[in-house]
RODO-2510 file (C-alpha; in nm, 4 decimals, decimal comma):
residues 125
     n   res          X          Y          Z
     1     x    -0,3431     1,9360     0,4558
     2     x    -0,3776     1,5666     0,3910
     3     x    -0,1426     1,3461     0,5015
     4     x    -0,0458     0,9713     0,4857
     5     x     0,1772     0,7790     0,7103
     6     x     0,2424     0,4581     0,6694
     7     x     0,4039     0,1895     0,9734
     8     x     0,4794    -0,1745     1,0237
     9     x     0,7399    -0,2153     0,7546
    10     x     1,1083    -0,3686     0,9575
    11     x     1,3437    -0,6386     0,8801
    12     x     1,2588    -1,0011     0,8222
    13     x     1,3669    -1,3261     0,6774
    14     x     1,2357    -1,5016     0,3805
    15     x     0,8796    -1,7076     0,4702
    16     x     0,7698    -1,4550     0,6823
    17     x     0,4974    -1,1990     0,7558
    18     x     0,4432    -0,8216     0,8094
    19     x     0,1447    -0,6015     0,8060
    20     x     0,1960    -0,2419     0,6726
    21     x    -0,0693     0,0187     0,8035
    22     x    -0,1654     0,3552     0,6196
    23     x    -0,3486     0,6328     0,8508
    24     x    -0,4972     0,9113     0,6620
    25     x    -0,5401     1,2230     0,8149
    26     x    -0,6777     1,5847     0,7129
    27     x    -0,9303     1,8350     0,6947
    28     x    -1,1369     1,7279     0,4602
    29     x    -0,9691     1,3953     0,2838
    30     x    -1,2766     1,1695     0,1990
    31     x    -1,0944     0,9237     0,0338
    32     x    -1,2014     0,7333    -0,2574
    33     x    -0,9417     0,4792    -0,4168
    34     x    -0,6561     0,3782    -0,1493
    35     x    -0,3678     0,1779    -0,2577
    36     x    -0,0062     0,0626    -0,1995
    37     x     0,3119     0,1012    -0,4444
    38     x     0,6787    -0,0211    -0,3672
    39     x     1,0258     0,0930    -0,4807
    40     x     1,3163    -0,1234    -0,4931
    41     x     1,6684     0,0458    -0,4769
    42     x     1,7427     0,1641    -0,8819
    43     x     1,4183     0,0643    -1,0307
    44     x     1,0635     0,2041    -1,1041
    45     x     0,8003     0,2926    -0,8116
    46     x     0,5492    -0,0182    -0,9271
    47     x     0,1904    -0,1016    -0,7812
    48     x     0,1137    -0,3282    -0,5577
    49     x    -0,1841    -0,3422    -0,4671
    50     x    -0,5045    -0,1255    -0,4627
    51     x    -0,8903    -0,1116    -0,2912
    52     x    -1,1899     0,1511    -0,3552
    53     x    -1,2873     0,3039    -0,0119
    54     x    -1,6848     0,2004    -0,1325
    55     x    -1,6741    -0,1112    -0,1387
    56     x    -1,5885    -0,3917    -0,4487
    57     x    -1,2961    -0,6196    -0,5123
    58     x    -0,9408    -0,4873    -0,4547
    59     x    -0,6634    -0,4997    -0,7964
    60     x    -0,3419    -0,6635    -0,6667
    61     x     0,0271    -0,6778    -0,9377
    62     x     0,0580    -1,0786    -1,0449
    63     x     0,3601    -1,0716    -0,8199
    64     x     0,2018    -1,0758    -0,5112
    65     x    -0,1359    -1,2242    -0,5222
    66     x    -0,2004    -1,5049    -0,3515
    67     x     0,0392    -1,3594    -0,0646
    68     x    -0,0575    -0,9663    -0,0346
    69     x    -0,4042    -0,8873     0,0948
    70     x    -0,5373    -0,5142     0,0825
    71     x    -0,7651    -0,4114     0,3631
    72     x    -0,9223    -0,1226     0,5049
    73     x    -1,0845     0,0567     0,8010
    74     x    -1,2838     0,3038     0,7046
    75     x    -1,4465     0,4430     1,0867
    76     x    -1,0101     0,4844     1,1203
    77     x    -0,9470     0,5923     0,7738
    78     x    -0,6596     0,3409     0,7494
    79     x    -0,5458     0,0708     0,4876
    80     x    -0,3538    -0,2298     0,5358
    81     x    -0,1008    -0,4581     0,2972
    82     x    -0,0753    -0,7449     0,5059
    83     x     0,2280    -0,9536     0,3308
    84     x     0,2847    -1,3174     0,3888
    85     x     0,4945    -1,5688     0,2633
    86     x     0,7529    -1,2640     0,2194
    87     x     1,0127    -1,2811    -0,0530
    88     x     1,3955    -1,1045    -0,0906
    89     x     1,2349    -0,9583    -0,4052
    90     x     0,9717    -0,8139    -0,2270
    91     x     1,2365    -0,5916    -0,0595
    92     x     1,1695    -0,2030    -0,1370
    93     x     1,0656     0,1042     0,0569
    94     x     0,6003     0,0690     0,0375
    95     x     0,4215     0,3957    -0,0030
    96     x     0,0787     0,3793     0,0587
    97     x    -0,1440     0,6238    -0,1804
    98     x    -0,4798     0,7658    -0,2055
    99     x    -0,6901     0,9190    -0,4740
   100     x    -0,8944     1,2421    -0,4157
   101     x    -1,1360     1,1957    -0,7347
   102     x    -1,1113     0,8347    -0,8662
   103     x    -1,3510     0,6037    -0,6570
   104     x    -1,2050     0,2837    -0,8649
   105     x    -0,8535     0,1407    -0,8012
   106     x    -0,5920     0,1417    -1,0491
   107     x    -0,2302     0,0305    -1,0872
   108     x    -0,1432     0,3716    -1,2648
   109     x     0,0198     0,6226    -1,0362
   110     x    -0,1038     0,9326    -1,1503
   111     x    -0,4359     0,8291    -1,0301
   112     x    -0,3318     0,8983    -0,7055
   113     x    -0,2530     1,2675    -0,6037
   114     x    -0,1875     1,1901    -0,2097
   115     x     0,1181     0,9537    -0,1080
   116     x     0,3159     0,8768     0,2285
   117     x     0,6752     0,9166     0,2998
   118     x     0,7401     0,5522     0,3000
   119     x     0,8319     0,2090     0,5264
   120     x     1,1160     0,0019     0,4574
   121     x     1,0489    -0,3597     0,4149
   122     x     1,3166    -0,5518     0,4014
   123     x     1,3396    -0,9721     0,3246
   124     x     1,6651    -1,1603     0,4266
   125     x     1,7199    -1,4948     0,2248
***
């Protein structure tokens, strides 16, 4: 059983900085694609930002680049969003995601067939 839990999200004001984790755990997960994806109360689950686990450049959504940066570990088998310069748009529960065939990142969801339960990140103005 594969599972993803994500940490780090909280409460913070606008300007400033959190870093999301995502540990992977299971029998026999050898991930390929890792990525994070954000819903805000009433609207669409939307990508944020996404890495391959081999190597390359990582695929981030126009509304956070420059601020969002996508990393991984692989020897812990954990990604991180680490989010500066936060916004009260950026408020939204962050699921961290993982794909068990596709080695290249994508913003599409159904690339991804393993997801976490969620963190709350939430930006105060």
């Amino acid at each position: 059983q594969v599972q993803l839990v994500e940490s780090g999200g909280g409460l913070v004001q606008a300007g400033d900085s959190l870093r999301l984790s995502c540990a992977a755990s299971g029998v026999t997960f050898n991930p390929k694609a890792r990525g994070w994806f954000r819903q805000a109360p009433g609207k669409e689950r939307e990508f944020v930002a996404a890495v391959s686990w081999s190597g390359g450049s990582p695929i981030y959504a126009d509304s956070v680049k420059g601020r969002f940066t996508i990393s991984k570990d692989n020897a812990n088998n954990t990604v991180y969003l680490q989010m500066n310069s936060l916004k009260p748009e950026d408020t939204a529960v962050y699921y961290c995601a993982g794909s068990g065939s596709s080695f290249y990142p994508t913003t599409t969801r159904t690339t991804y067939n393993y997801w976490g339960r969620g963190t709350q990140v939430t930006v105060s103005s």
